[in-house]
C-alpha positions as CSV (number, residue, x, y, z in Angstrom):
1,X,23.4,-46.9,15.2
2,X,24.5,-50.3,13.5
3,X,26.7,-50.1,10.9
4,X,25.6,-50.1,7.4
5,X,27.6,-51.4,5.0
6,X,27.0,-52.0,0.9
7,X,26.1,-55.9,1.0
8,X,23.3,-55.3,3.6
9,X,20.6,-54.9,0.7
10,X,20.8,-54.6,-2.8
11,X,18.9,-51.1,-3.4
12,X,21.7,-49.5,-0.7
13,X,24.6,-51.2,-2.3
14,X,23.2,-49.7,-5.7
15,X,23.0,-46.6,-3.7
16,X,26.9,-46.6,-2.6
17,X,28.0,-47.4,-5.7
18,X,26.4,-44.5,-7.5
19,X,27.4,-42.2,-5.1
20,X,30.8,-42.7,-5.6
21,X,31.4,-43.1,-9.0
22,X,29.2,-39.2,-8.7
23,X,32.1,-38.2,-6.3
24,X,35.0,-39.4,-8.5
25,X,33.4,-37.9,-11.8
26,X,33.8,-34.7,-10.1
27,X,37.4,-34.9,-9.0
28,X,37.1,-36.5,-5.6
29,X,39.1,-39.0,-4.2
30,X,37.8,-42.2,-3.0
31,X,39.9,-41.7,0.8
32,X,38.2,-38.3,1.1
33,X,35.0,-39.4,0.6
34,X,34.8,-42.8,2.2
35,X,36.5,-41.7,5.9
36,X,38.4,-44.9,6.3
37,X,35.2,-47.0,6.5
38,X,32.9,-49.0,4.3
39,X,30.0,-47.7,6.5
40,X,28.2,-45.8,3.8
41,X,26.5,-43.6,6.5
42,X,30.5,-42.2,7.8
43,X,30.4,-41.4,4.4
44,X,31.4,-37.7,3.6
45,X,28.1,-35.4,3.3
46,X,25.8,-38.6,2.8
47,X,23.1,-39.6,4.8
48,X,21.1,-42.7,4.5
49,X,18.0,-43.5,6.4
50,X,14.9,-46.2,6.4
51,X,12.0,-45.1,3.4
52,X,9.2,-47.7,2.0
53,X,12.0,-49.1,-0.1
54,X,14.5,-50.4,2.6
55,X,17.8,-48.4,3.6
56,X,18.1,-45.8,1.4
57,X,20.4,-42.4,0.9
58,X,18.3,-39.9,0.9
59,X,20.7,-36.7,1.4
60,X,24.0,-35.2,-0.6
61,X,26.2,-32.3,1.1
62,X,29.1,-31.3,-0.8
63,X,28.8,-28.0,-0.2
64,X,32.7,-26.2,-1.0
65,X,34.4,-29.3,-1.7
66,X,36.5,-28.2,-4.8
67,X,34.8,-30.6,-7.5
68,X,35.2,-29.7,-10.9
69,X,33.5,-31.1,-14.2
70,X,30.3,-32.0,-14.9
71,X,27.2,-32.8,-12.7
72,X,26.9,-36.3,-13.3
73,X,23.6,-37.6,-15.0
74,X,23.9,-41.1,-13.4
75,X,22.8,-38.9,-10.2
76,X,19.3,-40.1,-10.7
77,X,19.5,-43.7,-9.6
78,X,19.4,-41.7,-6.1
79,X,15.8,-42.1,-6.6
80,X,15.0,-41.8,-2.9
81,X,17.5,-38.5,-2.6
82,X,15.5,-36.0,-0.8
83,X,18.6,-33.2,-0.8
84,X,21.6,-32.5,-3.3
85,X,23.9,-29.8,-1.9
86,X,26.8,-29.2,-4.4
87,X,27.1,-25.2,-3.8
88,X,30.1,-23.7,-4.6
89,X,32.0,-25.7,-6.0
90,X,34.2,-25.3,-9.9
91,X,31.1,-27.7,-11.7
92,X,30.6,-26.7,-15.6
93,X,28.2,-27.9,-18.1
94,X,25.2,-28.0,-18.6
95,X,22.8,-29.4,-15.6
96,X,21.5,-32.7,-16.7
97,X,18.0,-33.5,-17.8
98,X,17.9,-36.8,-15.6
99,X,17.6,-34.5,-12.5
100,X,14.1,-34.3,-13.1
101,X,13.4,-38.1,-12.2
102,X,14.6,-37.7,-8.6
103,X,10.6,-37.5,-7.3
104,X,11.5,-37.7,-3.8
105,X,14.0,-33.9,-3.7
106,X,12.7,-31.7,-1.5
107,X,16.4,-29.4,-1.7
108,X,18.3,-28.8,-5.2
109,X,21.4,-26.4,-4.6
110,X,23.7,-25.9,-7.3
111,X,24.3,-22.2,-6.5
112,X,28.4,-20.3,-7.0
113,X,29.4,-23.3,-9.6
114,X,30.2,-22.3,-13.5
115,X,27.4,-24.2,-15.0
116,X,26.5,-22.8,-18.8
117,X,23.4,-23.7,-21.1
118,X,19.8,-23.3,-20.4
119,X,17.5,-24.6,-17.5
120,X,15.8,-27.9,-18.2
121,X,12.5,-27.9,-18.2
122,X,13.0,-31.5,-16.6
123,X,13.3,-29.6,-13.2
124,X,9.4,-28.7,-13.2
125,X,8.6,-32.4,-12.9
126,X,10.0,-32.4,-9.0
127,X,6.5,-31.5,-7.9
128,X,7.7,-32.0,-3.8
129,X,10.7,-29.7,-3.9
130,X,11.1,-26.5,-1.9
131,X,14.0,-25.4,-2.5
132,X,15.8,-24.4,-5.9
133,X,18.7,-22.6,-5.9
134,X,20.8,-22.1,-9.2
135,X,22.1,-18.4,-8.8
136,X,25.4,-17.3,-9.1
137,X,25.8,-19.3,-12.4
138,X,27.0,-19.4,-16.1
139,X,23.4,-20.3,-16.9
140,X,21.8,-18.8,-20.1
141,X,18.2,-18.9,-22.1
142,X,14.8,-17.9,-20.9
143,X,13.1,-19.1,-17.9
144,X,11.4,-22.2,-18.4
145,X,7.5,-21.9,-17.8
146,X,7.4,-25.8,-16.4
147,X,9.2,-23.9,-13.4
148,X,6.0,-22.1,-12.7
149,X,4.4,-25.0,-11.4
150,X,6.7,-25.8,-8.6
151,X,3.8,-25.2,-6.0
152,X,6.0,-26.4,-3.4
153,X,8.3,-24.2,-3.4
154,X,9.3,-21.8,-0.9
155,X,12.5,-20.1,-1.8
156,X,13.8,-19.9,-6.1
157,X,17.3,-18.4,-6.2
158,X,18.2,-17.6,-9.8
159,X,19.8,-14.3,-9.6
160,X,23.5,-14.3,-11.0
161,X,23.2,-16.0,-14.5
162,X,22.7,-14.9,-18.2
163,X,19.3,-15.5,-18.4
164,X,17.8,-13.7,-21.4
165,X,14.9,-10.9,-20.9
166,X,14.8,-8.0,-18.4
167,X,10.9,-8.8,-17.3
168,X,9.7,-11.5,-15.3
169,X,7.8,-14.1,-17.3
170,X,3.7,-13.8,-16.8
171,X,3.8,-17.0,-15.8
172,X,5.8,-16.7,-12.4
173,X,3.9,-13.8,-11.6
174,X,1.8,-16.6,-9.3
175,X,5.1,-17.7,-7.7
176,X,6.5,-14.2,-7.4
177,X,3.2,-13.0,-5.7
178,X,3.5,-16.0,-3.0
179,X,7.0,-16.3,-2.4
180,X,7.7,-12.3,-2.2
181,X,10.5,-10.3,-2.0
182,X,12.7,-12.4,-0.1
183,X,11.6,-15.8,-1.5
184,X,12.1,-15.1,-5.7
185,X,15.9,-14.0,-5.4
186,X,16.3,-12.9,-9.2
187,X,17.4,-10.7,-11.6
188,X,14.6,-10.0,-13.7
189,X,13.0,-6.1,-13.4
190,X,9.9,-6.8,-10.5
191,X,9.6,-3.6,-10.3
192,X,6.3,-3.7,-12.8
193,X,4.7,-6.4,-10.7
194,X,5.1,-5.0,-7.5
195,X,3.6,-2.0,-9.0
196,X,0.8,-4.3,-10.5
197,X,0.4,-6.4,-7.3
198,X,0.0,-2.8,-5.0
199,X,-2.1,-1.8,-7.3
200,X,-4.3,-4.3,-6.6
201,X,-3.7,-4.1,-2.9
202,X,-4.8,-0.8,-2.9
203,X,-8.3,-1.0,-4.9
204,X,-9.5,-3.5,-1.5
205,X,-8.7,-1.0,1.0
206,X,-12.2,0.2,0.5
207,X,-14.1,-3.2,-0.1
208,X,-18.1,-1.8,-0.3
209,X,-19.2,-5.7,-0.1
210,X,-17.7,-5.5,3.4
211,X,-18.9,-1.8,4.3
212,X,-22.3,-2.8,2.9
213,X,-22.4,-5.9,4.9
214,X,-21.2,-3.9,8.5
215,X,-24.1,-1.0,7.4
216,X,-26.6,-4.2,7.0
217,X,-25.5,-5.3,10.8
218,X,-25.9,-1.9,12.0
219,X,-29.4,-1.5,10.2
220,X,-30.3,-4.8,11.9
221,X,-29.3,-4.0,15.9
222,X,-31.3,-0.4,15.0
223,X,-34.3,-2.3,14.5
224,X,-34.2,-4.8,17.1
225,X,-33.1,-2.3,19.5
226,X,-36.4,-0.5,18.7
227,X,-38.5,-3.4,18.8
228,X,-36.6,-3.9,22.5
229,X,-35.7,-7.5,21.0
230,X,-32.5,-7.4,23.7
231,X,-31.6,-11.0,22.7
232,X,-31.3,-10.8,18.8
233,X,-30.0,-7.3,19.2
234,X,-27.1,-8.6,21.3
235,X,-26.5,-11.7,18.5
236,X,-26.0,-9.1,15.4
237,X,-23.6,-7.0,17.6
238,X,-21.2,-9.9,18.0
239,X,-21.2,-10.8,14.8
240,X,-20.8,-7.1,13.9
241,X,-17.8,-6.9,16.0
242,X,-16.5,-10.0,14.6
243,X,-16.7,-8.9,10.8
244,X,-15.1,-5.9,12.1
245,X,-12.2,-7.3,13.9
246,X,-11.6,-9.5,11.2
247,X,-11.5,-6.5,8.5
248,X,-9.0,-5.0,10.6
249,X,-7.2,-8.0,10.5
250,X,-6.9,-7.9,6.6
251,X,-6.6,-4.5,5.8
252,X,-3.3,-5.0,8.2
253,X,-1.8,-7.6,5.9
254,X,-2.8,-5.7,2.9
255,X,-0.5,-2.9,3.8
256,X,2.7,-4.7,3.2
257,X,1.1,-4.9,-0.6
258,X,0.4,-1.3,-0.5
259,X,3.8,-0.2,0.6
260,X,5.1,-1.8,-2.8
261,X,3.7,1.2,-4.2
262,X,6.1,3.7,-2.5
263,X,9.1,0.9,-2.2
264,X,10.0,0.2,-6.2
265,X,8.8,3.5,-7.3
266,X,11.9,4.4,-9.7
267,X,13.7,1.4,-9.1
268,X,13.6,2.2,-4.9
269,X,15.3,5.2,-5.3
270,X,13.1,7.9,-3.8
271,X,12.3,4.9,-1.0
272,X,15.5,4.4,0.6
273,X,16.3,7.1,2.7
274,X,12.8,6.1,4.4
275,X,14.3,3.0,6.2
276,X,17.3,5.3,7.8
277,X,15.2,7.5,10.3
278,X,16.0,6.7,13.7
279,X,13.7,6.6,17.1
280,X,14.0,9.2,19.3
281,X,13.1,8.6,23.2
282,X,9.6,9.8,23.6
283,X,9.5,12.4,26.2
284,X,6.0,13.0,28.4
285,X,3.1,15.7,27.6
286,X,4.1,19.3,30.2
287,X,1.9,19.3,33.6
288,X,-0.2,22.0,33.5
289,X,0.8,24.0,36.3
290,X,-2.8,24.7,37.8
291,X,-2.3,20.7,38.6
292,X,0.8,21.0,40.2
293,X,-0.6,23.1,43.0
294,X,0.9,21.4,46.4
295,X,-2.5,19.7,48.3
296,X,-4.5,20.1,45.5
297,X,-6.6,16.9,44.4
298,X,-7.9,15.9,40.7
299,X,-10.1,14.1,39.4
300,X,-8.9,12.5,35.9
301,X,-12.2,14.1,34.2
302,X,-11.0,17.3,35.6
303,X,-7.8,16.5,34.6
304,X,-8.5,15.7,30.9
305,X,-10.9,18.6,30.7
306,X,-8.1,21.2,31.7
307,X,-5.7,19.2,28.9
308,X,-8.4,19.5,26.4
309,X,-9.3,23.0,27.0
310,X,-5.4,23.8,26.5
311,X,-5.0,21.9,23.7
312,X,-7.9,23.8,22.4
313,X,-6.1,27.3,23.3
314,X,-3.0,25.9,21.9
315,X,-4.4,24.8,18.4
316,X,-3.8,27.8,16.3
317,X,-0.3,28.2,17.1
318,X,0.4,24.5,16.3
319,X,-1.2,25.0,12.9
320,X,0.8,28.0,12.4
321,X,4.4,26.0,13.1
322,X,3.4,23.6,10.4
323,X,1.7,25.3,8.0
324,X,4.6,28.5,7.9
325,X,8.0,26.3,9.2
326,X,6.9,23.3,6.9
327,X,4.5,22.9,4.2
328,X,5.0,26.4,3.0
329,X,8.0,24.7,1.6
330,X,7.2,22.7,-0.7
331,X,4.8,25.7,-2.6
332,X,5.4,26.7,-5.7
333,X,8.8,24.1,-6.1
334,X,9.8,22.1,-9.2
335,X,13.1,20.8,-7.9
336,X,14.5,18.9,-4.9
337,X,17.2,21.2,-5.1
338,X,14.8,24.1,-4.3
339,X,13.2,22.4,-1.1
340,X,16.4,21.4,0.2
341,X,17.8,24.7,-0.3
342,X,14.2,26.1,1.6
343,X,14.8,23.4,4.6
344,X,18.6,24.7,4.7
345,X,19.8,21.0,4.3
346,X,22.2,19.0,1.6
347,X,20.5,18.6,-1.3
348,X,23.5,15.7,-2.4
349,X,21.9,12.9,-0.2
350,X,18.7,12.8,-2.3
351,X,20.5,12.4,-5.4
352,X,19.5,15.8,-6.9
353,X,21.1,15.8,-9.6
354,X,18.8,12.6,-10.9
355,X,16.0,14.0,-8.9
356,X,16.2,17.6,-8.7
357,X,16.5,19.9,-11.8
358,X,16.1,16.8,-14.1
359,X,12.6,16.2,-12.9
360,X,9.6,18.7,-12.2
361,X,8.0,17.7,-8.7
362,X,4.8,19.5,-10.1
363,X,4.2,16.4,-12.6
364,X,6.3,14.6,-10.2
365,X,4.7,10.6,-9.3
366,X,1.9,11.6,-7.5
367,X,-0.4,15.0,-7.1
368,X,-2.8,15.4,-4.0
369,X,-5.5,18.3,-5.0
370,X,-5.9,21.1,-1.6
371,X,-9.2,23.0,-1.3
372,X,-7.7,25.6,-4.0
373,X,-7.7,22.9,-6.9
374,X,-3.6,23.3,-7.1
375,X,-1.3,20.3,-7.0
376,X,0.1,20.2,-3.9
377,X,3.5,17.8,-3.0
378,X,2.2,17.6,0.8
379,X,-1.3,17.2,2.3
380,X,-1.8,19.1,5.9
381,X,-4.7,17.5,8.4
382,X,-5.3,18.4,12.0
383,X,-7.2,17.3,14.1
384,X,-10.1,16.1,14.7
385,X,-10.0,17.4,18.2
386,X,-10.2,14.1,20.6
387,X,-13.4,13.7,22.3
388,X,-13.4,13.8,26.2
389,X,-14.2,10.0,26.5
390,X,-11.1,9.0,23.9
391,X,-8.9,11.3,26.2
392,X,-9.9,9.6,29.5
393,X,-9.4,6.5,27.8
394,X,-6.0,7.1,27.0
395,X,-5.8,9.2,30.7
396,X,-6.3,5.7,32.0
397,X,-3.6,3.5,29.5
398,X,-1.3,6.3,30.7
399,X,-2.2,5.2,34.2
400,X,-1.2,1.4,33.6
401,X,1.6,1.8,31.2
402,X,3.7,5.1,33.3
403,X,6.4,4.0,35.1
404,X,6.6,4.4,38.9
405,X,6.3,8.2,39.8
406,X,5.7,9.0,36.3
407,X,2.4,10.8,34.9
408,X,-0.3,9.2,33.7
409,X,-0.6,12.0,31.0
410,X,1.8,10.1,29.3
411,X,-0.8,9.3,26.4
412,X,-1.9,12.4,25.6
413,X,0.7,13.6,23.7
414,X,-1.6,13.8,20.4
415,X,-4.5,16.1,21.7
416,X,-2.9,18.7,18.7
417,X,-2.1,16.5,16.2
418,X,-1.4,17.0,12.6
419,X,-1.2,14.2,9.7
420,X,1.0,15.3,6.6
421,X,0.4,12.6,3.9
422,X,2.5,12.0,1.2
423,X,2.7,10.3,-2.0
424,X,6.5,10.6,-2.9
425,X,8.7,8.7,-0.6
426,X,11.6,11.2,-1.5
427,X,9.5,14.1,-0.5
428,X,8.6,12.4,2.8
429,X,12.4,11.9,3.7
430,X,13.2,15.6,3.3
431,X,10.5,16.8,5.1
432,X,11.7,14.5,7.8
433,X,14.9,15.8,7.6
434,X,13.2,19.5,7.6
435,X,10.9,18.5,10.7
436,X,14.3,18.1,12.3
437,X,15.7,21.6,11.5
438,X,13.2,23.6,11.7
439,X,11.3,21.9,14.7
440,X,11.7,21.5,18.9
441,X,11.5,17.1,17.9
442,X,11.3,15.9,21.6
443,X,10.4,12.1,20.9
444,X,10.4,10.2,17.1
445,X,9.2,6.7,16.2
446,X,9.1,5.3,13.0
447,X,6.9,2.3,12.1
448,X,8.4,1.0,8.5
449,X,9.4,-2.4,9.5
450,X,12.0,-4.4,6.9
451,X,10.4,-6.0,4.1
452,X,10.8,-9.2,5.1
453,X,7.7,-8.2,7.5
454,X,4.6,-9.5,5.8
455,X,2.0,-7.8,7.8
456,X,2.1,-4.6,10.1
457,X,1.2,-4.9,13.4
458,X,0.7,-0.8,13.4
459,X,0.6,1.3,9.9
460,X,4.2,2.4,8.3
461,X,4.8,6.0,9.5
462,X,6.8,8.4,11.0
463,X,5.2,10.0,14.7
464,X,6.7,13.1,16.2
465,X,6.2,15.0,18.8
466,X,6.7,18.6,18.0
467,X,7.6,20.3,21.5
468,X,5.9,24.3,21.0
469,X,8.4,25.7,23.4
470,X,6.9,25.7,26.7
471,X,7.0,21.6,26.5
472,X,3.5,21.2,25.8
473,X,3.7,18.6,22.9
474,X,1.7,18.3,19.4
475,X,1.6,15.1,17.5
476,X,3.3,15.5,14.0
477,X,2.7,12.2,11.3
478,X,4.3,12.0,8.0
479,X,2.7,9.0,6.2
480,X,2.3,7.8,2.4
481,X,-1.5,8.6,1.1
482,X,-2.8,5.4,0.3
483,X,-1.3,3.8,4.0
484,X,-3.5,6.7,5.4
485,X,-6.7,5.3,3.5
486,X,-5.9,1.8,5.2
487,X,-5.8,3.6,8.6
488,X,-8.2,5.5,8.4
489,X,-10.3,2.5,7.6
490,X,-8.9,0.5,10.3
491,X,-9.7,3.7,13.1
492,X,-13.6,3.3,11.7
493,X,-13.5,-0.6,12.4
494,X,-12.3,0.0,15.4
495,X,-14.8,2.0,16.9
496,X,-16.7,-0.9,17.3
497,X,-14.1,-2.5,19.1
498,X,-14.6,0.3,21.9
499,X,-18.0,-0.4,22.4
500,X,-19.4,-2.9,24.6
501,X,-23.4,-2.8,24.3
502,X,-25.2,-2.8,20.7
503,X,-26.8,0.3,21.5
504,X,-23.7,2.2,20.9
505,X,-23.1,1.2,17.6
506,X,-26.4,3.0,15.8
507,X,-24.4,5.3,14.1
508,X,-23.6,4.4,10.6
509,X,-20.1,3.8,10.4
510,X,-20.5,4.3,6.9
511,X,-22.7,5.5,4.2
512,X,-25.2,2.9,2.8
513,X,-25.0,1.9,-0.4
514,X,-28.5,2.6,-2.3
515,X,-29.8,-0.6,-3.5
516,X,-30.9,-1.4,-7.2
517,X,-34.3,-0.2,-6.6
518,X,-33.6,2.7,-5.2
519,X,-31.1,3.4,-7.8
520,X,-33.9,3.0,-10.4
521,X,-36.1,5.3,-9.0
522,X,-33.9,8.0,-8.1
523,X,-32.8,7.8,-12.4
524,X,-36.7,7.6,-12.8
525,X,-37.4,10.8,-10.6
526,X,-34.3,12.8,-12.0
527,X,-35.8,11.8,-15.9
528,X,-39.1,12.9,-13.9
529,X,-37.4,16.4,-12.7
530,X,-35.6,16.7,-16.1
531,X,-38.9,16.4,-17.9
532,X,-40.4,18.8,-15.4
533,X,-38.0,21.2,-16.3
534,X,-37.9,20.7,-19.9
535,X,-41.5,21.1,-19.6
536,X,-41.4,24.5,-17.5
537,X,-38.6,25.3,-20.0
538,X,-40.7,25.3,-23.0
539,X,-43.7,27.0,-21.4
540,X,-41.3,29.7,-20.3
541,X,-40.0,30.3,-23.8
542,X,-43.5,29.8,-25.6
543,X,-44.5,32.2,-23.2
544,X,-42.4,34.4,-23.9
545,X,-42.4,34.0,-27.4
546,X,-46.3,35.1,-27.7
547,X,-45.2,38.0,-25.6
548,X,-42.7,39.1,-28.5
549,X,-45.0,38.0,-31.1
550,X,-47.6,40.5,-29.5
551,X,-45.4,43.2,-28.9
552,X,-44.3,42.7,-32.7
553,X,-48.2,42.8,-34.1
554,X,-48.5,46.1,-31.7
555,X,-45.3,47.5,-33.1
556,X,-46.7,46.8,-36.4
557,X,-50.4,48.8,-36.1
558,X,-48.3,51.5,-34.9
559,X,-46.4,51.7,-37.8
560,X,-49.3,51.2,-39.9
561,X,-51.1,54.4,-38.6
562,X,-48.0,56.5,-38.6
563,X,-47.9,55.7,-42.3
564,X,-51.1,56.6,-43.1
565,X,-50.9,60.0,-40.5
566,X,-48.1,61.0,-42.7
567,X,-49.7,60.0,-46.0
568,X,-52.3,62.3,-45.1
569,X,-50.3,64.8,-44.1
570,X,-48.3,65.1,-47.3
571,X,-51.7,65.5,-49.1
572,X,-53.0,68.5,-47.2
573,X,-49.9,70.5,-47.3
574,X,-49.5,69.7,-51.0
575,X,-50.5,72.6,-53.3
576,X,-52.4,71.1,-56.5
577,X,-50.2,70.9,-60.0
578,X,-51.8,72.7,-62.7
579,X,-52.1,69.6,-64.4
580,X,-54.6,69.1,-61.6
581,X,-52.7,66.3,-60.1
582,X,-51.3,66.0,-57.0
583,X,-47.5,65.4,-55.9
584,X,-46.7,62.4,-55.6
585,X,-46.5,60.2,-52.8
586,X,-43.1,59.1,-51.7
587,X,-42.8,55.1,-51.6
588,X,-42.2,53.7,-47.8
């Protein structure tokens, strides 16, 4: 490249001469920065190249180069600078307002330096740049809301400084939402809006617009399969499978959203023991020995029916192991303490002494309700049982994915299987740690990915197989509640993907939604059946009050003529007075 050198054009000689009076402001020497050539571009940490405006510099790098003092304002007369790198450097002060006119910055780094005072709202005006970084600083004040429209920006590093308030403004909750957790570095309490934000998360898992329109699609290919319409039955099953596959698609990326709910639950504490479980080579489901027979041929139906049928055998002894080594533990606990001490495992790990006897697990952060109305700490479901198609399916994956000699039962590890759902992260760590003691573990995996991941190619859990002893293996899954709802939505969805004619998609995959009108007349025939009943109700009762009333007039005649029998009575055993009056009668 030809040299360039100050007196080529004006706007670059401008250019040279700002940048150095910048670099001797801040303590540099002219020899350090200049390299023992007028050739701007051999310059130290500048870079000049060709914009609209002629020969420009459009970059800074003084990254760890020992200035000291202020950041100069005269800066802006960069007007084409598209990066200014001063990181870690001794730089006090304030940061100057004029760093708001350099349009063109993409890059703003004045991270590890010793600058004091508040942020200017200036900065907000750099509507292009990408990248601001001003943590590890002196800095002081509240966060300026002119910040909050940075659109463009993709990473804001402000943790480090003074900066007043221990809650994020409202007004980067926007930017906080799209950059995440690795892309708004601060130190402000996000807690609250992760909370907020996987809160939100979690009321779409269920989206009825979506159900309602996949129960429409399935209404339609009923109809047209009916009315033998092959062609337009065939068009509303591709679209069905489309909507479907593309529902699966979102509910994936709405897990990492979801998770938030388990990850800054008491400031990540009952969360981070979560991340520390580690795989476990998976191990292949036993042979059963009436297979094994030397010369004996099998068909993979026969095969799978023999697995199923012992899986079937096998199913109240799995439930057994977990219900009596497992959740029997955590009944009838109110400490961390307590479980630990059930499991036979150190209680110190889980911090319970903050967790433990401080806090009552019965009222603890979450409480699932089991058949019995009781709060329960753990949620226990097996099954279903797996169908024989599902199991030949998988009979055949095992096929293609076994290594050489292996056995192509390698897939069906899960015909016993067992989902224990959770919604304190703390409590799903122990009982990890529990599963372990108690347990024959003979393969692990664990699905919860960094959080730098963004989207979950399979749901965040932990998948054991429990061995029973004879090396016939059970599928064990410990997985948070609401990341359950997502995959239980997802298995529904899917369904469709495993079908490959519309006429085996007539079953509902969900309930239909009753439409307006039929809303109104089911509340107009339960007013109709209320009436009725009101109605029957007050024949009933005026029925049975003339029954009383007659039974009252009846009691009355009786007691009528006993009066009068005993009146007359009276009056014929009576001897006459001498007066020639009678005794008299006594009153009734």
């Amino acid at each position: 490249m030809a040299a360039v050198r100050p007196g080529s054009n004006t706007k670059l000689e401008e250019d040279c001469e700002t940048v150095l009076q910048c670099w001797l402001s801040m303590g540099g020497t002219e020899a350090t920065l200049k390299n023992d050539s007028d050739d701007v571009s051999k310059w130290k940490g500048v870079k000049v190249a060709q914009t609209i405006g002629g020969r420009r510099v459009i970059k800074i790098e003084w990254p760890q180069c020992n200035l000291s003092g202020n950041i100069p304002a005269g800066i802006w007369k960069l007007s084409m600078l598209d990066k200014l790198d001063l990181w870690k450097n001794n730089l006090d002060g304030n940061i100057p307002e004029e760093l708001g006119l350099l349009g063109e910055l993409t890059q703003l780094d004045l991270g590890n330096n010793k600058l004091t005072g508040e942020i200017p709202a200036s900065l907000g005006k750099l509507d292009i740049l990408k990248k601001l970084i001003l943590r590890e600083n002196l800095l002081t004040g509240t966060l300026p809301n002119a910040l909050a429209d940075l659109h463009a920006l993709t990473y804001f590093g402000i943790k480090g400084n003074n900066l007043s308030g221990d809650t994020l403004p409202e007004a980067f909750e926007p930017m906080m939402k799209r950059l995440g957790v690795a892309g708004f570095y601060s130190d402000f309490n996000k807690d609250e809006l992760y909370l907020n934000r996987a809160k939100a998360a979690i009321a779409k898992i269920c989206d009825e617009t979506i159900r309602k329109e996949v129960t429409d699609l399935q209404d339609d290919i009923l109809m047209h399969v009916r009315n033998k319409d092959a062609e337009r039955a065939e068009k509303s099953y591709v679209k069905l499978k489309r909507v479907c596959d593309q529902q699966s698609v979102r509910l994936g990326k709405l897990t990492f959203d979801v998770l938030l709910n388990y990850r800054f639950r008491d400031n990540g504490h009952r969360y981070k023991q979560v991340g520390k479980v580690a795989d476990i080579p998976m191990t292949r489901q036993q042979l059963v020995p009436a297979l094994e027979m030397p010369g004996k041929e099998n068909s993979k139906e026969e095969i799978t029916k023999v697995l199923l049928a012992m899986a079937t055998w096998r199913e109240k002894e799995f439930q057994d192991l977990i219900n009596g080594s497992i959740v029997s533990h955590f009944d009838k606990v109110t400490s961390v303490k307590e479980i630990c001490a059930s499991f036979g495992i150190e209680a110190s790990i889980y911090e319970a002494d903050k967790f433990g006897n401080a806090v009552s697990l019965t009222s603890s952060l979450y409480a699932l309700e089991r058949g019995t109305g009781n709060p329960a700490l753990v949620k226990a479901r097996f099954g279903p049982p797996k169908s024989q198609q599902r199991a030949l399916a998988k009979f055949e994956a095992g096929v293609k994915a076994a290594e050489t000699g292996g056995r192509p039962w390698f897939g069906l590890r899960d015909l016993n299987r067992c989902t224990l759902t959770f919604e304190d992260p703390l409590l799903l760590s122990i009982c990890y740690e529990g599963c372990m003691k108690k347990l024959k573990v003979a393969g692990l995996k664990s699905t919860f990915e960094p959080l730098t991941t963004k989207q979950y190619k399979v749901p965040p859990q932990i998948t054991m197989y429990v061995d029973l002893g004879d090396g016939w293996l059970c599928e064990l899954v410990l997985i948070f509640r609401d990341i359950q709802k997502i995959k239980d939505e997802i298995d529904t969805l899917s369904s469709v993907k495993n079908t490959t004619k519309p006429d085996e998609v007539l079953i509902p995959l969900f309930a239909r939604a009753p439409t307006m009108e039929e809303r109104l007349t089911e509340e107009v025939l339960g007013l109709k059946q209320s009436n009725n009943k009101l109605g029957k109700a007050k024949a009933d009762a005026d029925a049975k009050l003339k029954v009383a009333q007659d039974e009252v007039a009846s009691l009355m005649q009786e007691l009528d003529m006993l009066k009068g029998n005993i009146i007359t009575a009276i009056q014929q055993s009576a001897s006459p007075m001498r007066g020639g009056k009678p005794p008299p009668v006594p009153p009734f």
